[in-house]
Steps between C-alpha positions, in 0.01 A plus 500: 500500500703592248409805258493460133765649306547744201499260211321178630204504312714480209726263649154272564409608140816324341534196808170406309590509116845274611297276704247435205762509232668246697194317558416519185792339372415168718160494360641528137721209571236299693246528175775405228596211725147364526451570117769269374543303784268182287845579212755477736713274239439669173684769319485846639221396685735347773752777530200746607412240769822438628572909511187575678508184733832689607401849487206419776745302691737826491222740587317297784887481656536853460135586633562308765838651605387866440148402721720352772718811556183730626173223539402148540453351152168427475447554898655182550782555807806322314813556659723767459197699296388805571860608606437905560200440688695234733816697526398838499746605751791330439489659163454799617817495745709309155416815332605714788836333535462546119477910473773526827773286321460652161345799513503741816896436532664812576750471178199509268389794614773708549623382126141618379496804671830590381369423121245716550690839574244626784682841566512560080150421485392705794686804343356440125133468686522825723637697206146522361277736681168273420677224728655772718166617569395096546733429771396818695147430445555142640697677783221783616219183545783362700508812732173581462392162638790546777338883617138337461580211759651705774227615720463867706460213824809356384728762465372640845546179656919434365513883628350440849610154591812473318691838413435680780574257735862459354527875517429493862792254556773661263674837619473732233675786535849329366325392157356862497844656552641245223274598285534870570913458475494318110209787419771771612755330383357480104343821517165368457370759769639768249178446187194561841756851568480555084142463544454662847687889354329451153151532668584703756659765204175444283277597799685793601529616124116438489395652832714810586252676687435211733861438546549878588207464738656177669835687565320831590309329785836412685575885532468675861183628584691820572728562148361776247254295199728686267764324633346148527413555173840541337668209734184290375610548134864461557373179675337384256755590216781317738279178476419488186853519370616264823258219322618548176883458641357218631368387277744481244861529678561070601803690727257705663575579900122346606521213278845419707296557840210241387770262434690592842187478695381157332814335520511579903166398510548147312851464759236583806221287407794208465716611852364732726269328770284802549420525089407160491278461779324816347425304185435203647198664730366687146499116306311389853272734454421525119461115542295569789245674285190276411465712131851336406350172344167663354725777380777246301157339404412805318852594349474101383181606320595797346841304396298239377217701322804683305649219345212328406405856320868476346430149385187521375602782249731413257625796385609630871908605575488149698429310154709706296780469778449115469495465146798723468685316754412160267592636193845622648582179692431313105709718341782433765429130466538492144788696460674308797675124459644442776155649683339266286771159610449613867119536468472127323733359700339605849158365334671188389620429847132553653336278267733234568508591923104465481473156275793330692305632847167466445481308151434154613234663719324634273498163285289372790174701359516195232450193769322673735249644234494157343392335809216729541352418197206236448617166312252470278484884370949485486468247287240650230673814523849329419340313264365803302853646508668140327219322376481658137881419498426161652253375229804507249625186689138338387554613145858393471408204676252371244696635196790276645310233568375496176813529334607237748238254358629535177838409535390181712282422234749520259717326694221242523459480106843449437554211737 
């Protein structure tokens, strides 16, 4: 069954005034016609029958030729009437053939894409933060949707049957020892040693007495207090300022040691037999561990639970960090023309990929959707779509005819 749609009770509203306009029309001309038809030979008297004899001849034509295209005039079955109801199909795959030839072409689109400037318009849009604010809105019920379909059970279950699994089977100690050569080699090791002497300088600054009791405890039972005392302090004074070398010296002699030590640890994890059987037999054993899944289950959670806090509020750093990242990426777009050529031209060239791919595909919703629908209701709902236009034909049809009738009249008069 097909649903009604927006508009059609006006569209019935208007079918109806055309249909009795035109109706009335033939009645007007059947009534003048039987009023003079006992004058047909005198004065003006004639010339009104003639017209109207004509104009009814013009509008039952017309009626008929109109009726024919979606019903059986009358009910009676004359051939080649009710044409839409009959040929329902074949129409529909005509006007299939119809939209592929003309319309879903892949020149059309890419020239009307191109018209349309997509990358200027995308940068004109995003520069206002009411549409910036929009598109991220439209963009958090995306992800929130995404985080509200993936399930605890789910998560657990890609872990358990899927990840770990592969872990098993690939050796990881060379990826580790990759990984731990390009962190060396960038320095990125350097920021967790930043961090590492800053708190160790803020605890010792804030706790000297415990620090002096930590070094005091290593002294020999047998040394005088007075002594352990003074080495305690001159401990603690000697790593207080070692930190704060640390700390802020990048040339410093233990900052060079972690970077010795990692590097030969990254070159054994990658070459040296013993190393790597080592790690091997600590992944084996970690995966081992039946808390693994529940316990990526809960980090999932608590990942999870965080950015749907994030999204929820719009006024948290990951918001502003979007929005920021919008507004920049505008400004760059608008300021940018060849940015702008490369961005049209690579959106061009999908439109144009998809419609010459799938375009005559897609046409097939027409034919297909066609031949799903009932006869009878296809050809009332086409009808309500053409039939106010149709009715014209009736009303030109009888004004022609009428006109029609005078001429041969004329005619007739004259001869």
């Amino acid at each position: 069954m097909m649903m009604d749609a927006p508009g059609d009770a006006e569209r019935r509203a208007d079918l109806r005034k055309m249909r009795a306009l035109a109706t009335g029309l033939l009645v007007l001309a059947a009534v003048l016609y039987l009023v003079t038809l006992r004058d047909v030979r005198s004065g003006w008297m004639g010339w009104v029958n003639a017209g109207s004899e004509a104009a009814m001849v013009g509008a039952l034509a017309d009626w008929f030729a109109v009726t024919a295209i979606f019903r059986h005039p009358l009910g009676i079955p004359v051939p080649h009437t009710a044409l839409v109801k009959r040929r329902k199909n074949e129409l529909g795959r005509s006007l299939q053939q119809f939209v592929t030839n003309n319309f879903l072409t892949a020149d059309i689109f890419r020239e009307r894409v191109r018209d349309t400037q997509v990358a200027q318009r995308v940068a004109k849009w995003l520069q206002s933060p009411a549409n910036r604010r929009r598109a991220l809105g439209q963009v958090v019920r995306g992800l929130r949707a995404l985080l509200d379909r993936v399930r605890p059970q789910d998560v657990e279950g890609l872990v358990t049957e899927t990840v770990l699994p592969r872990l098993r089977q690939q050796q990881m100690s060379p990826l580790a020892g990759d990984l731990l050569a390009d962190v060396v080699r960038d320095g990125s090791h350097q920021q967790l040693v930043d961090v590492l002497a800053k708190e160790l300088h803020g605890w010792l600054e804030r706790n000297p007495d415990a620090a002096r009791h930590v070094i005091g405890e290593r002294a020999p039972a047998w040394s005088p207090r007075w002594i352990d005392k003074q080495v305690s302090g001159f401990g603690y004074q000697q790593a207080l300022e070692w930190s704060m070398a640390v700390r802020t010296q990048p040339g410093h002699p233990f900052r060079k040691a972690v970077d010795t030590y990692l590097a030969k640890l990254a070159d054994d994890l990658r070459h040296d037999p013993a190393i790597m059987a080592k790690a091997e037999h600590i992944k084996e054993r970690l995966l081992d561990n039946p808390s693994v899944g529940p316990a990526v289950v809960e980090l999932w959670e608590s990942v999870r639970e965080s950015i749907a806090v994030a999204l929820d509020d719009d006024a948290s750093g990951l918001w502003q960090r979007a929005d920021q990242w919008l507004a920049d990426a505008a400004e760059h777009l608008a300021g940018d023309d060849q940015m702008r050529s490369r961005l049209d031209g690579r959106v061009v060239d999908a439109v144009g990929f998809l419609v010459e791919t799938y375009g005559e595909e897609l046409a097939t919703v027409i034919s297909s959707t066609v031949d799903r629908w009932d006869a009878d209701e296809a050809s009332e709902r086409i009808e309500l779509f053409v039939g106010r236009d149709l009715q014209f034909i009736r009303i030109n049809g009888t004004v022609v005819g009428c006109l029609a009738g005078l001429v041969i009249h004329a005619v007739s008069q004259l001869v």
